[in-house]
Biopython code that builds the backbone (N, CA, C, O; Angstrom):
import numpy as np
from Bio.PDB.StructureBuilder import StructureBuilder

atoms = [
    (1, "UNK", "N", (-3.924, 210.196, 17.844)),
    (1, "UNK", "CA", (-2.822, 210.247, 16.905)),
    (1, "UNK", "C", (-2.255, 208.832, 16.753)),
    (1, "UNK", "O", (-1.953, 208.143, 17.727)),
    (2, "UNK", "N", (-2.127, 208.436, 15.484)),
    (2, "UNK", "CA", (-1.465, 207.147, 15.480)),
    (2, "UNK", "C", (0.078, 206.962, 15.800)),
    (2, "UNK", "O", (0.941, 207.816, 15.597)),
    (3, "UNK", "N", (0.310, 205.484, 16.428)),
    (3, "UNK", "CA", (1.416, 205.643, 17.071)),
    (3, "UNK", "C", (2.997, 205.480, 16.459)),
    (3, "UNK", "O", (4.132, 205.229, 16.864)),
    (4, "UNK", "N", (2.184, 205.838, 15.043)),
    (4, "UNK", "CA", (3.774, 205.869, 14.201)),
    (4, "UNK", "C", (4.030, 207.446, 14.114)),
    (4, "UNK", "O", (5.038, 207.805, 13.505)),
    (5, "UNK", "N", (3.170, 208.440, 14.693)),
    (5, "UNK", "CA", (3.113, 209.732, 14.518)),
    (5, "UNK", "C", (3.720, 210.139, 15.668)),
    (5, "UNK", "O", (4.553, 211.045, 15.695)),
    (6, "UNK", "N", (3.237, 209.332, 16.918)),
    (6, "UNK", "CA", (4.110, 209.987, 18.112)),
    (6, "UNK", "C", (5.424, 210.697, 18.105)),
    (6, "UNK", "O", (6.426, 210.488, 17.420)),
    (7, "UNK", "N", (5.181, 211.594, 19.038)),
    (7, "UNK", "CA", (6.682, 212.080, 19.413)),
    (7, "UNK", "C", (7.294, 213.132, 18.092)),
    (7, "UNK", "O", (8.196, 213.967, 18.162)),
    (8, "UNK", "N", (6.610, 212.820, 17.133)),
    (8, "UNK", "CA", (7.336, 213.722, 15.653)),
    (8, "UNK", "C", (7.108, 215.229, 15.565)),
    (8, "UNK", "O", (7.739, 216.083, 14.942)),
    (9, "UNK", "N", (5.987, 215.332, 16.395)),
    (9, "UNK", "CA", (6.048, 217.121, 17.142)),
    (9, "UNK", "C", (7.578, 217.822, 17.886)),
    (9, "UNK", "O", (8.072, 218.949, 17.861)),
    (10, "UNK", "N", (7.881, 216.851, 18.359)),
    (10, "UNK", "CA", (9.188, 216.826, 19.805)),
    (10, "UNK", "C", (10.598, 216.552, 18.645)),
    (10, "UNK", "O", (11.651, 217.112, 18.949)),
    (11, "UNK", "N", (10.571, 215.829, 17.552)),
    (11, "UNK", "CA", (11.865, 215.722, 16.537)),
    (11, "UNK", "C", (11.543, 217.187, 16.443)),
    (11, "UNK", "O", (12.100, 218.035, 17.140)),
    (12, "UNK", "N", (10.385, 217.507, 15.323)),
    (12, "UNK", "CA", (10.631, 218.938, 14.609)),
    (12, "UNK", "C", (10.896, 220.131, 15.914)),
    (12, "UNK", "O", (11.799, 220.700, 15.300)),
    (13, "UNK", "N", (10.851, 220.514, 16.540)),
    (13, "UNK", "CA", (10.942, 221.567, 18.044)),
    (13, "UNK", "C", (12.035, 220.931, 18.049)),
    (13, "UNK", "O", (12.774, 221.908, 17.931)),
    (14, "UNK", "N", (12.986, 219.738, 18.110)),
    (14, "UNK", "CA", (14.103, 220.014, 18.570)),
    (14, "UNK", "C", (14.981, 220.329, 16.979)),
    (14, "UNK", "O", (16.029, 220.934, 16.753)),
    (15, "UNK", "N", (13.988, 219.601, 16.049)),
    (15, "UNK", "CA", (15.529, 220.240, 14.693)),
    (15, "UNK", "C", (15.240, 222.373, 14.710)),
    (15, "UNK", "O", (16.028, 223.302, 14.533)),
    (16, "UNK", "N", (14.483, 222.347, 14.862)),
    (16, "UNK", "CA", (14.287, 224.172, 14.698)),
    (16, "UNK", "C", (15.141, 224.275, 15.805)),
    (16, "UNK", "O", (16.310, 224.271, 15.421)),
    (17, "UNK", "N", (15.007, 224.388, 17.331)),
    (17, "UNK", "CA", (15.757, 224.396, 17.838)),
    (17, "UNK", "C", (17.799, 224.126, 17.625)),
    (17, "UNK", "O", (18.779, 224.751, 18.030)),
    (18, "UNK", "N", (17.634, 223.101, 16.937)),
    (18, "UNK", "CA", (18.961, 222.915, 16.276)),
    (18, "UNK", "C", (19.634, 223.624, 15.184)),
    (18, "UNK", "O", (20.841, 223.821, 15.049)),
    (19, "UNK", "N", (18.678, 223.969, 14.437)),
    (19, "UNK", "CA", (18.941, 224.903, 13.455)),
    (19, "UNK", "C", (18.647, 226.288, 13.866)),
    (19, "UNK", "O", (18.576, 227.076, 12.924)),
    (20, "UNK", "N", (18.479, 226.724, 14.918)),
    (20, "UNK", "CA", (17.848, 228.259, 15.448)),
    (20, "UNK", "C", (19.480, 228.607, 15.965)),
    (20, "UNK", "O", (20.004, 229.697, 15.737)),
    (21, "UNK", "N", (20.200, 227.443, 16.724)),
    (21, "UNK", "CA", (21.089, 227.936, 17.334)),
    (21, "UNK", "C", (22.451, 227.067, 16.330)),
    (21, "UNK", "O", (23.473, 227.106, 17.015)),
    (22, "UNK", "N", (22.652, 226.520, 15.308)),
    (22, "UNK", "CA", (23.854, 225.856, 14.485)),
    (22, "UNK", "C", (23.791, 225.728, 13.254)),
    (22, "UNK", "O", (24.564, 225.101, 12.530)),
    (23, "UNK", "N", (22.383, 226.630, 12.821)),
    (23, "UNK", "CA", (21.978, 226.294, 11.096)),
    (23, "UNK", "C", (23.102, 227.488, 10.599)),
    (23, "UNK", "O", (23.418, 227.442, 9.410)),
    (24, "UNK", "N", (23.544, 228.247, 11.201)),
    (24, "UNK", "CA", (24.268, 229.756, 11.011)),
    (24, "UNK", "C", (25.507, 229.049, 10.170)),
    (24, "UNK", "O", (25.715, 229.285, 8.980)),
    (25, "UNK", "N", (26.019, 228.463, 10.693)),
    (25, "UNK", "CA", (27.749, 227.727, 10.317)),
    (25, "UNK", "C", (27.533, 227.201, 8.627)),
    (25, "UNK", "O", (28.382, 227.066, 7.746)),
    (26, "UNK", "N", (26.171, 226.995, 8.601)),
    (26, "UNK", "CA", (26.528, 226.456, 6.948)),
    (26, "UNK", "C", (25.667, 227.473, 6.049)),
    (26, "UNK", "O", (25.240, 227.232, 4.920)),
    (27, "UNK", "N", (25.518, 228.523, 6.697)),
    (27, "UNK", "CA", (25.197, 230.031, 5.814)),
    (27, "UNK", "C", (26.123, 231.082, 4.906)),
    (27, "UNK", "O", (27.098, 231.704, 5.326)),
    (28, "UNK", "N", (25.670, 231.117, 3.792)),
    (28, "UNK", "CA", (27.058, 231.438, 2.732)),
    (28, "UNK", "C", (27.386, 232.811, 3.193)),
    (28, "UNK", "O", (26.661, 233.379, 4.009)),
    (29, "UNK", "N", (28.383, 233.331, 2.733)),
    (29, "UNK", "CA", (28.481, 234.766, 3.838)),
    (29, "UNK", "C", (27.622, 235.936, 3.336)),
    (29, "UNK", "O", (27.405, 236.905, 4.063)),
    (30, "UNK", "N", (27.129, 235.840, 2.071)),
    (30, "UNK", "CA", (26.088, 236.707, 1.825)),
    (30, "UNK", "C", (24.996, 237.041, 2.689)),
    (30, "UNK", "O", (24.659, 238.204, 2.914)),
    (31, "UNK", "N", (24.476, 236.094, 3.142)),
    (31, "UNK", "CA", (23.285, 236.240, 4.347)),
    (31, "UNK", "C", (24.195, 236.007, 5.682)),
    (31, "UNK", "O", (23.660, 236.707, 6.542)),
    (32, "UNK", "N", (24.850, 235.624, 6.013)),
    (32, "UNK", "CA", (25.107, 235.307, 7.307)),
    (32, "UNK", "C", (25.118, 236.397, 8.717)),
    (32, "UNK", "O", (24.852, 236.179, 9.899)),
    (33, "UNK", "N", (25.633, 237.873, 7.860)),
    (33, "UNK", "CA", (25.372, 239.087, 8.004)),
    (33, "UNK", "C", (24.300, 239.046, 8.642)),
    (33, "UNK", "O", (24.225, 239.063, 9.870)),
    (34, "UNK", "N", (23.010, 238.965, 7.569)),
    (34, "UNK", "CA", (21.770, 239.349, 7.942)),
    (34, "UNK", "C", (21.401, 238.475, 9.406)),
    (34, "UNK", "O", (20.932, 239.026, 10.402)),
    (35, "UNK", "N", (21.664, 237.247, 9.327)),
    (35, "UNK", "CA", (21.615, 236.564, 10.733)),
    (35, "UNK", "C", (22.078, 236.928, 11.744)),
    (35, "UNK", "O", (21.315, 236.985, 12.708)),
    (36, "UNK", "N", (23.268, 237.251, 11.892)),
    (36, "UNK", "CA", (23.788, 237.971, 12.775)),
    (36, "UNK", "C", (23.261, 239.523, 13.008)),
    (36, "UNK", "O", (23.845, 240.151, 13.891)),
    (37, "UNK", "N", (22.629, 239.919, 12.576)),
    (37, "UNK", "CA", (21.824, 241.290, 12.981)),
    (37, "UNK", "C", (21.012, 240.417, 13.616)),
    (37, "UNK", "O", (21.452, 239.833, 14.607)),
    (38, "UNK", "N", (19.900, 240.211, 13.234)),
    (38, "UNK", "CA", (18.299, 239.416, 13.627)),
    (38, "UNK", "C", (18.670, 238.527, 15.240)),
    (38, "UNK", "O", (17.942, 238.440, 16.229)),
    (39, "UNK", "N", (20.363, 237.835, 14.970)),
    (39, "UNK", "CA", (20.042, 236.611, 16.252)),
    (39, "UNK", "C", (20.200, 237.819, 17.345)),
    (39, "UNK", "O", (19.558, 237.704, 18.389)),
    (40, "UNK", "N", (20.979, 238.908, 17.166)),
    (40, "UNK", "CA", (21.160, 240.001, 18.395)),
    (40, "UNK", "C", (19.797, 240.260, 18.572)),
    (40, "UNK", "O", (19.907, 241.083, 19.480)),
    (41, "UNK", "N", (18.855, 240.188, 18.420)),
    (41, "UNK", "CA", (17.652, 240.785, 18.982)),
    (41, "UNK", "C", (16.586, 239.468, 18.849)),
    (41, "UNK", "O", (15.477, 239.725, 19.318)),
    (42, "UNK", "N", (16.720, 238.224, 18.338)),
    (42, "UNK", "CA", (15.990, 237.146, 18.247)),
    (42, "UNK", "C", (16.799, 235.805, 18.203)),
    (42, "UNK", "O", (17.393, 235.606, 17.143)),
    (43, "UNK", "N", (16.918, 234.868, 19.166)),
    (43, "UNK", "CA", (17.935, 234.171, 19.053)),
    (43, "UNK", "C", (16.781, 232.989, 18.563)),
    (43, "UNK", "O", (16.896, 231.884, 19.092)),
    (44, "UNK", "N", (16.125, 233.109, 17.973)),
    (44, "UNK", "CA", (15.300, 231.605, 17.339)),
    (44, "UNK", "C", (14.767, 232.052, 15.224)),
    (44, "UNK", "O", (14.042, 231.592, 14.341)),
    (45, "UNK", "N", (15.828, 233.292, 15.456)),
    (45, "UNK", "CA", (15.452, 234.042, 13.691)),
    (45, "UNK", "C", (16.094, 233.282, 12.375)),
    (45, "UNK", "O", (16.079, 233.564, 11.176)),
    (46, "UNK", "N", (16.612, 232.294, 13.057)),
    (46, "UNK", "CA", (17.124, 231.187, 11.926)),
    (46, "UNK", "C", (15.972, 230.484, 11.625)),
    (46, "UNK", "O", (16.302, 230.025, 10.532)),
    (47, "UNK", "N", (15.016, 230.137, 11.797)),
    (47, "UNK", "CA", (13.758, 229.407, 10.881)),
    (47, "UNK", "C", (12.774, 230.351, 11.059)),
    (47, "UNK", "O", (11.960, 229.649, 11.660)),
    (48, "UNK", "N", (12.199, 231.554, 10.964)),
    (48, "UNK", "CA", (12.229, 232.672, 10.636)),
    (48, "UNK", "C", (12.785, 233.187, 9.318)),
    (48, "UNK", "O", (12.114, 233.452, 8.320)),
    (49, "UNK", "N", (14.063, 233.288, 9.447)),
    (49, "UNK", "CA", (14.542, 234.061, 8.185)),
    (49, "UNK", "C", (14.687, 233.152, 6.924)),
    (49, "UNK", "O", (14.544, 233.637, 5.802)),
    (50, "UNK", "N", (14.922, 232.062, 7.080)),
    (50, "UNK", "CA", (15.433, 230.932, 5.822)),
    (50, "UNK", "C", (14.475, 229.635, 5.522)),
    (50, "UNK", "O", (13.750, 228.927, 6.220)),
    (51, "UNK", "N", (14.715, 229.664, 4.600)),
    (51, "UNK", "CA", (13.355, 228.239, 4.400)),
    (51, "UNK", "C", (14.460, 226.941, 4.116)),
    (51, "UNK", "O", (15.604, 226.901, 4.568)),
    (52, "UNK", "N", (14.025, 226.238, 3.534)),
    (52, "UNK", "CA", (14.337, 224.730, 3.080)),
    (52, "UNK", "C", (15.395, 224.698, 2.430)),
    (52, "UNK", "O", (16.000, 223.630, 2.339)),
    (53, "UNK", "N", (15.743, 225.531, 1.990)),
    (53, "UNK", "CA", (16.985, 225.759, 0.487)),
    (53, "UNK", "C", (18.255, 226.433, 1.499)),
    (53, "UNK", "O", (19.289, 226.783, 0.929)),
    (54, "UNK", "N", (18.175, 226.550, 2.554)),
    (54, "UNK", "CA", (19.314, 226.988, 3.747)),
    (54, "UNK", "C", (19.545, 225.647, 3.989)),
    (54, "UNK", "O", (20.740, 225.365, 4.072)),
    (55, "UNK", "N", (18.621, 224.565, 4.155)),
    (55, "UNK", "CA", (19.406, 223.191, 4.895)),
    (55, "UNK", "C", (19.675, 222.456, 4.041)),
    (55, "UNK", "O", (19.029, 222.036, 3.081)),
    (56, "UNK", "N", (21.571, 222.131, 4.711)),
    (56, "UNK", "CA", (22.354, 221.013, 3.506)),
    (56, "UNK", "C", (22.321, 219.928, 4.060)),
    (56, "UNK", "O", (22.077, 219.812, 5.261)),
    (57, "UNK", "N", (22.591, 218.837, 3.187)),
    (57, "UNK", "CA", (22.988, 217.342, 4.441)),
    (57, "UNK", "C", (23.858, 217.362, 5.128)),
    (57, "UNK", "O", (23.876, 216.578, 6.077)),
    (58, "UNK", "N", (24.773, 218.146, 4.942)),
    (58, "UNK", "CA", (25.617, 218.402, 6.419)),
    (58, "UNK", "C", (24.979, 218.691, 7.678)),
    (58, "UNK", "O", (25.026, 218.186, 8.799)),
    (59, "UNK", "N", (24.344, 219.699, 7.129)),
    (59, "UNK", "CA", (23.568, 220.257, 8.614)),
    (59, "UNK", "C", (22.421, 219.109, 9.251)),
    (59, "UNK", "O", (22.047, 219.027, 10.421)),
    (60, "UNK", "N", (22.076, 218.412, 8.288)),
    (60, "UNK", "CA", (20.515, 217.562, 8.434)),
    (60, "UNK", "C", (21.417, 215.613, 8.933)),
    (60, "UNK", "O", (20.774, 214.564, 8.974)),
    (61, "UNK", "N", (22.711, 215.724, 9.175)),
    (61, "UNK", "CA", (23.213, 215.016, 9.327)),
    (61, "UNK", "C", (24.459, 214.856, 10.863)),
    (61, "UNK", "O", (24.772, 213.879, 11.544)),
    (62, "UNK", "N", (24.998, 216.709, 10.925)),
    (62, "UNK", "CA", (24.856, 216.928, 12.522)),
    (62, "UNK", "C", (23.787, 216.755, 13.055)),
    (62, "UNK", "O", (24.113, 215.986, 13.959)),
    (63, "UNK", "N", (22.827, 216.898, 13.148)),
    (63, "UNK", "CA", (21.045, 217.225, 14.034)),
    (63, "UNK", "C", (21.468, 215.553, 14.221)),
    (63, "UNK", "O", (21.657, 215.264, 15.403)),
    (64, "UNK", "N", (21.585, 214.810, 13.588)),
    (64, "UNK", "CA", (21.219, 213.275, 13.664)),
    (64, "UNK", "C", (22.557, 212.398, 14.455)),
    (64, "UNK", "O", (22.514, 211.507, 15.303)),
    (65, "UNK", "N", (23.394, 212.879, 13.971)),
    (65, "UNK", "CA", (24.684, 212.277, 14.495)),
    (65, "UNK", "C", (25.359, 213.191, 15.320)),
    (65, "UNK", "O", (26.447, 212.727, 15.661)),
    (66, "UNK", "N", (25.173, 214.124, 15.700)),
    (66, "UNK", "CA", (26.155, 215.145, 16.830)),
    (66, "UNK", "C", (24.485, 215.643, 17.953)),
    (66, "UNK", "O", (24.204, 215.105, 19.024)),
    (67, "UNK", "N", (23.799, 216.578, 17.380)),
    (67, "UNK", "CA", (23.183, 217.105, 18.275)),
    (67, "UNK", "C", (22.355, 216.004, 19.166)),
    (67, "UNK", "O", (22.444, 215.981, 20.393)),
    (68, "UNK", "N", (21.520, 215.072, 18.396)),
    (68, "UNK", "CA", (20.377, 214.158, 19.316)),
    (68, "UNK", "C", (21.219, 213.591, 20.015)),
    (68, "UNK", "O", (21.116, 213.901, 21.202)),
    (69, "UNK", "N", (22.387, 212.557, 19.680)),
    (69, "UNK", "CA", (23.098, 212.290, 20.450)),
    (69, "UNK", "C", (24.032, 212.947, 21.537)),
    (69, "UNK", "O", (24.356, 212.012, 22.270)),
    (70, "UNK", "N", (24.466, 213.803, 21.874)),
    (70, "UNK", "CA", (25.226, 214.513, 22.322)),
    (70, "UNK", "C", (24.300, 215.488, 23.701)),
    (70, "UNK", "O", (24.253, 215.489, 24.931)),
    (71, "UNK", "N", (23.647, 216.270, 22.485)),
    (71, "UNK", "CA", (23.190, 217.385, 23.328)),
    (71, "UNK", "C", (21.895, 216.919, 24.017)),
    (71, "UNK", "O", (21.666, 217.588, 25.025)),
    (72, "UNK", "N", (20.826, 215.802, 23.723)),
    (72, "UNK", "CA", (19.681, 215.779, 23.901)),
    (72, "UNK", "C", (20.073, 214.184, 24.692)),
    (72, "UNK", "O", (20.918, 213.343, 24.386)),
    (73, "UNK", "N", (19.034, 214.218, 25.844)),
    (73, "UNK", "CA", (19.214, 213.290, 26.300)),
    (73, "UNK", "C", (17.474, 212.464, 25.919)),
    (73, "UNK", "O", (16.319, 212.823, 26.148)),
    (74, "UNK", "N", (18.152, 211.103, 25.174)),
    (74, "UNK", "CA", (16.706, 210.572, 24.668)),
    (74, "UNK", "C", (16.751, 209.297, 24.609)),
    (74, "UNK", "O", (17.897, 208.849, 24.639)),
    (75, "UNK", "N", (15.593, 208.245, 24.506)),
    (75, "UNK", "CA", (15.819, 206.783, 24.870)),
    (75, "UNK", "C", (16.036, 207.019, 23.429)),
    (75, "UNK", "O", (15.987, 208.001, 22.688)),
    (76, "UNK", "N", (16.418, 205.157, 23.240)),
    (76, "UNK", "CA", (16.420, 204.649, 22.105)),
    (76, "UNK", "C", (14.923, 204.786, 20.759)),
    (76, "UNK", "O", (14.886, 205.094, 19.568)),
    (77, "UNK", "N", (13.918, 204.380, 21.753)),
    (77, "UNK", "CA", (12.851, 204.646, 21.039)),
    (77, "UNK", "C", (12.673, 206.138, 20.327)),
    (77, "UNK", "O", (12.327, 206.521, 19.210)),
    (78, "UNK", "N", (13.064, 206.734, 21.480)),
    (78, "UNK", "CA", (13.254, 208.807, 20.480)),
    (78, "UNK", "C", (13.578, 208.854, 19.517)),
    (78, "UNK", "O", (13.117, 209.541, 18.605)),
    (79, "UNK", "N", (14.955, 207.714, 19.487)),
    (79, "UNK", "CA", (16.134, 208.389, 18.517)),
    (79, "UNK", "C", (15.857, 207.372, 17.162)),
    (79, "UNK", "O", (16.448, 207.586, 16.104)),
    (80, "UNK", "N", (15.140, 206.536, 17.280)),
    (80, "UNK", "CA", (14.552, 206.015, 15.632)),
    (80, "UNK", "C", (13.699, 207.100, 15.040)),
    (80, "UNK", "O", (13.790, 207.528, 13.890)),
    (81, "UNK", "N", (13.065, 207.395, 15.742)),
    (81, "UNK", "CA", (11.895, 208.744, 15.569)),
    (81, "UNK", "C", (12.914, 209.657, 15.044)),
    (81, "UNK", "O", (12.727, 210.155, 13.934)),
    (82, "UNK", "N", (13.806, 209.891, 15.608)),
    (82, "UNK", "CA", (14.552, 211.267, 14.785)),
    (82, "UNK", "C", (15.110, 210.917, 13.185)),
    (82, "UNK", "O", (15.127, 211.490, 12.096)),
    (83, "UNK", "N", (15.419, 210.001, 13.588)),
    (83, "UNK", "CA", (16.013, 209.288, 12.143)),
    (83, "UNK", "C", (15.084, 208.691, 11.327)),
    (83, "UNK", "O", (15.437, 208.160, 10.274)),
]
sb = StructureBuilder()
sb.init_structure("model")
sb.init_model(0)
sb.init_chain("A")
sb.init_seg("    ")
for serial, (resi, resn, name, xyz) in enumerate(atoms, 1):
    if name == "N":
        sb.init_residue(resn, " ", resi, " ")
    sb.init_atom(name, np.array(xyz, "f"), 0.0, 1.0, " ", f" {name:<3s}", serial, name[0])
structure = sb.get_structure()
């Protein structure tokens, strides 16, 4: 794998991850319902249930500025990769 590819397996697993457990908050209340059924019995049914047209730049802008930083502990080199 070339080494501008590295590691970009490990971004996407952690944005699903990010969006499995915080994509919910920017869900209009029409569906949000439906999420909340599905996470009681699947807590990873947020990329599952919603495609591309669920994520706003809000959300694609916590993952970058709140979650990698915060929640994920990662060198510097990671965190260009995320961005």
């Amino acid at each position: 794998m070339p080494r501008t590819y590295r590691d970009y397996d490990k971004v996407i697993v952690l944005f699903k991850d990010y969006l499995n457990h915080y994509g919910y908050q920017y869900l209009d209340s029409d569906v949000e319902e439906k999420f909340d059924e599905q996470f009681e019995e699947d807590e990873n049914c947020f990329t599952k249930l919603f495609g591309q047209d669920k994520l706003t730049p809000t959300a694609a802008g916590e993952f970058l500025d709140y979650f990698v930083i915060h929640k994920v502990i990662v060198d510097a080199e990671f965190m260009k990769k995320c961005v």
